[in-house]
N, C-alpha and C positions, 0 to 999 in steps of 0.2 A: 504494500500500500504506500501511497506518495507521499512526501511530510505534508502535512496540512496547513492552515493557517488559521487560528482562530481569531488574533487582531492581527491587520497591516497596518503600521503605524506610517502616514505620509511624511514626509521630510522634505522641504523646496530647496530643488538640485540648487540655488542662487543662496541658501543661506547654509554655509560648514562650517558658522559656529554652532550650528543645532547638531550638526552628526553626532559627534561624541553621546551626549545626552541622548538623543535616540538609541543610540548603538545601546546604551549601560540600561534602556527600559525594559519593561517586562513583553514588551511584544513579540508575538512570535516569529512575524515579518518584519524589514523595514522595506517603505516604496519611497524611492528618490525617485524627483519627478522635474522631469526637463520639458515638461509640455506646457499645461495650464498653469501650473504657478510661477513661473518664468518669465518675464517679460521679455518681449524682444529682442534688444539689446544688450542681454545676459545671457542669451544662449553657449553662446562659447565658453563663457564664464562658468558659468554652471557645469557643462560640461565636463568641463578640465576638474574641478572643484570633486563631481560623484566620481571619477574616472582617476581620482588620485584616490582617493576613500577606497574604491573598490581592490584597487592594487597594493592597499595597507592594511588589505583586511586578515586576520589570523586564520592562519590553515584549521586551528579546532574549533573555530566561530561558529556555534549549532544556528544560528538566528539565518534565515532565510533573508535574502537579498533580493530586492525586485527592483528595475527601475522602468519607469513611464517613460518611454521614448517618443517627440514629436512624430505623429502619424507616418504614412507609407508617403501622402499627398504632401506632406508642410516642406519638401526640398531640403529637410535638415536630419532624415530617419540614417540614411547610411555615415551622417558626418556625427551624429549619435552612436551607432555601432562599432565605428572606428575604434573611438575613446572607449567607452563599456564594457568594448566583450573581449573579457578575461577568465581569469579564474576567480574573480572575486563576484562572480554575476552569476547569479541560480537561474531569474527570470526575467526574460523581458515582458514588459506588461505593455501591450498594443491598442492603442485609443482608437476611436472612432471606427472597428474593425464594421465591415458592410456582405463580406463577402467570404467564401473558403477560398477563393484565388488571391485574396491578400494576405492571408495566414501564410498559405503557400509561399508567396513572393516574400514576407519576411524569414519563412524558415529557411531558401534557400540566401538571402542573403545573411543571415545567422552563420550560416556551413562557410561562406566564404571565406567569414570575417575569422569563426574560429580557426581554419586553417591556416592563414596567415598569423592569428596566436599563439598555436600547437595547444588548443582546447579541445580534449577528447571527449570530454562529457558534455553532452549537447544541453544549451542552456533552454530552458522550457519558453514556452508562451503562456502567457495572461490575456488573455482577450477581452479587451472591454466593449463590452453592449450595451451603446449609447445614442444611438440613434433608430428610428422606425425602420428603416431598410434594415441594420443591425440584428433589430428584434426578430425579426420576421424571418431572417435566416441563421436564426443564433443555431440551430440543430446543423446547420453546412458549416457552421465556423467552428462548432465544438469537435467534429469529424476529419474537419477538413487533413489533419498532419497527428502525428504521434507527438511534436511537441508542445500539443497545446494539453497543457494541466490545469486548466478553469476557464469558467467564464466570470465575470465580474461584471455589474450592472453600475452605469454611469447614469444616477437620476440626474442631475443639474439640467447635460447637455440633452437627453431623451426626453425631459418634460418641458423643462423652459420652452424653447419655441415653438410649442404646439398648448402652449399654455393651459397645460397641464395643474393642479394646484399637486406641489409638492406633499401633503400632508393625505390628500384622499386616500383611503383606505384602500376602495376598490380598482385602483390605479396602482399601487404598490403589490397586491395582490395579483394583479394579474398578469404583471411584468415579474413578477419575483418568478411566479409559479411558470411561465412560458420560457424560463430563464434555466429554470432546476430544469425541468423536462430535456430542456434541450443537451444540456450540459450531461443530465443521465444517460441520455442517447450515446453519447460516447464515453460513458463512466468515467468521465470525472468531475470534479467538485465544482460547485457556483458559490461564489462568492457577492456578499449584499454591498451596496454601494453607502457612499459618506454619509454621517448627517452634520449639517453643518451647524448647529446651535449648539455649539460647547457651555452652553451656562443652563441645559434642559438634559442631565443627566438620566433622570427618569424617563424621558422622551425615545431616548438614543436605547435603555435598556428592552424597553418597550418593539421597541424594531429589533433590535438584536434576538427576542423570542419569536415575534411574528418569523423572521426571519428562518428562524433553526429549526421552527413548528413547520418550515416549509421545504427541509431537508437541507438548507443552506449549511456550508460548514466553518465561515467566518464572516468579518465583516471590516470596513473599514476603518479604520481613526483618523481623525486629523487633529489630533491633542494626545497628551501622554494619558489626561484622565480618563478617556475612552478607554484605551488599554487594558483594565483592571474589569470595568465590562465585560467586555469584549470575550477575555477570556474566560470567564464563569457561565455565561451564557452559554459558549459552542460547547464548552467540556460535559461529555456526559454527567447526566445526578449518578452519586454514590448506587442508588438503588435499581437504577439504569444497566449500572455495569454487573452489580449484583447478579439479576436478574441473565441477563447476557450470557455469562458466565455459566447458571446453571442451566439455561439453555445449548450450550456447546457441550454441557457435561450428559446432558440425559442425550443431546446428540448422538455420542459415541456409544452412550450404551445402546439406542436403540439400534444405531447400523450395526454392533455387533452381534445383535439379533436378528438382522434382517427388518427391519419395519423400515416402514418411509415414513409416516408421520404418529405425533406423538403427543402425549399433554404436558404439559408444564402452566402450576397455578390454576388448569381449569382451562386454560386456553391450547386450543388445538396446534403442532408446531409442524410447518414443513418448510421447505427450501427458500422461500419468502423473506420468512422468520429468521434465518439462520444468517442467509443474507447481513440484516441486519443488526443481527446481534453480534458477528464476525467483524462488522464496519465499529463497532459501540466499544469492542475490545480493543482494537486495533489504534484507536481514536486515545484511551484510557493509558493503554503502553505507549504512544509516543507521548503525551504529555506528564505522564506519571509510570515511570517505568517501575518503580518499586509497587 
């Protein structure tokens, strides 16, 4: 199973005196971000700035590294890849992705740039679904290449111009849920998008369940106090795992008898079941391996 991410904490590629302190947070991501919070004129700067970081990063550094590279379309994606892709870079996270033939065209200029590195382990894709054309082909962009390891929902840029009210219920529901689906389609993870009102902690916790209640398996931060969220929310409950547990236990013993399905608590179990109680352990051992 793939390391997961329960918070991604953002970090703006234009400010490295925040690294450090992100690096030292409890998150289990960080995303350095050379697109949206960047202004213009700092692109290079920025650049050079994650592109040093990433090259001083510690060989046993467990925290996941991802950075938000300006689009395939913004004329700055391959002078992005240049600087970045190293050994200090797990993922790149792909904005405005529309299509599988852009996934594509990034995975193939990923291989380039790795080669020129002597990067043997292929660095993953993040793909953000942020746009209507996005949505509507999120299951061709989740499929599209083996390097893509999630999907990620960009509400700002998906709702603003279609004025959308950030806060409806049934608007977050339906993009969250055409989000996971899609992302299942090629097993693997969907990730929920930012919420930006850092002084509505309640609010943010609030999304972080809708969100998990809808298979999601992390969520964004854009503050360190998200973080502490963030991660309580994705990590199975104690009684979750419990349970899980002796669900793979009476597993074993029924296939040693021969049954395909079985009870456990009153409830009927079969491959479904196991499914998820295999994902709930798995989830439990990478964040608490004791």
């Amino acid at each position: 199973m793939q390391r997961l991410m329960r918070s991604k904490l953002f970090v703006p590629g234009s400010r490295p005196e925040l690294f450090a302190k992100a690096a030292a947070s409890a998150a289990d991501a960080l995303s350095f971000d050379l697109e949206d919070a960047v202004a213009a004129d700092r692109k290079a700067e920025a650049r050079v700035a994650v592109g040093s970081f990433l090259r001083g990063r510690s060989t046993d550094d467990r925290k996941i590294v991802v950075v938000r590279s300006n689009s395939l379309s913004s004329g700055l994606f391959e002078d992005d890849l240049e600087v970045i892709v190293g050994s200090g870079l797990d993922v790149l996270n792909l904005p405005m992705v529309e299509s599988g033939d852009e996934i594509r065209e990034a995975a193939r200029a990923l291989a380039r740039f790795e080669t020129v590195a002597g990067i043997e382990r292929p660095i993953g894709i993040l793909a953000n679904i942020e746009t209507p054309k996005g949505l509507r082909q999120a299951a061709d962009i989740a499929t599209a290449d083996s390097r893509v390891i999630g999907l990620q929902i960009g509400y700002a840029d998906l709702f603003e111009p279609c004025g959308i009210n950030r806060s409806d219920s049934q608007a977050l529901s339906y993009v969250r849920l055409a989000v996971r689906l899609a992302a299942a389609e090629a097993r693997v993870p969907a990730y929920d998008g930012a919420y930006a009102v850092v002084a509505k902690p309640e609010r943010y916790r609030e999304e972080c369940e809708e969100a998990r209640n809808l298979g999601f398996a992390g969520k964004s931060c854009i503050h360190p106090t998200q973080v502490p969220i963030a991660n309580e929310c994705f990590m199975p409950r104690p009684a979750e795992i419990e349970k899980a547990r002796r669900i793979l236990a009476a597993a074993e013993e029924a296939a040693a008898k021969g049954v395909g399905a079985f009870v456990v608590d009153g409830q009927m179990i079969d491959e479904p079941f196991l499914v998820s109680a295999r994902a709930i352990v798995a989830i439990a051992e990478q964040f608490d391996p004791a």
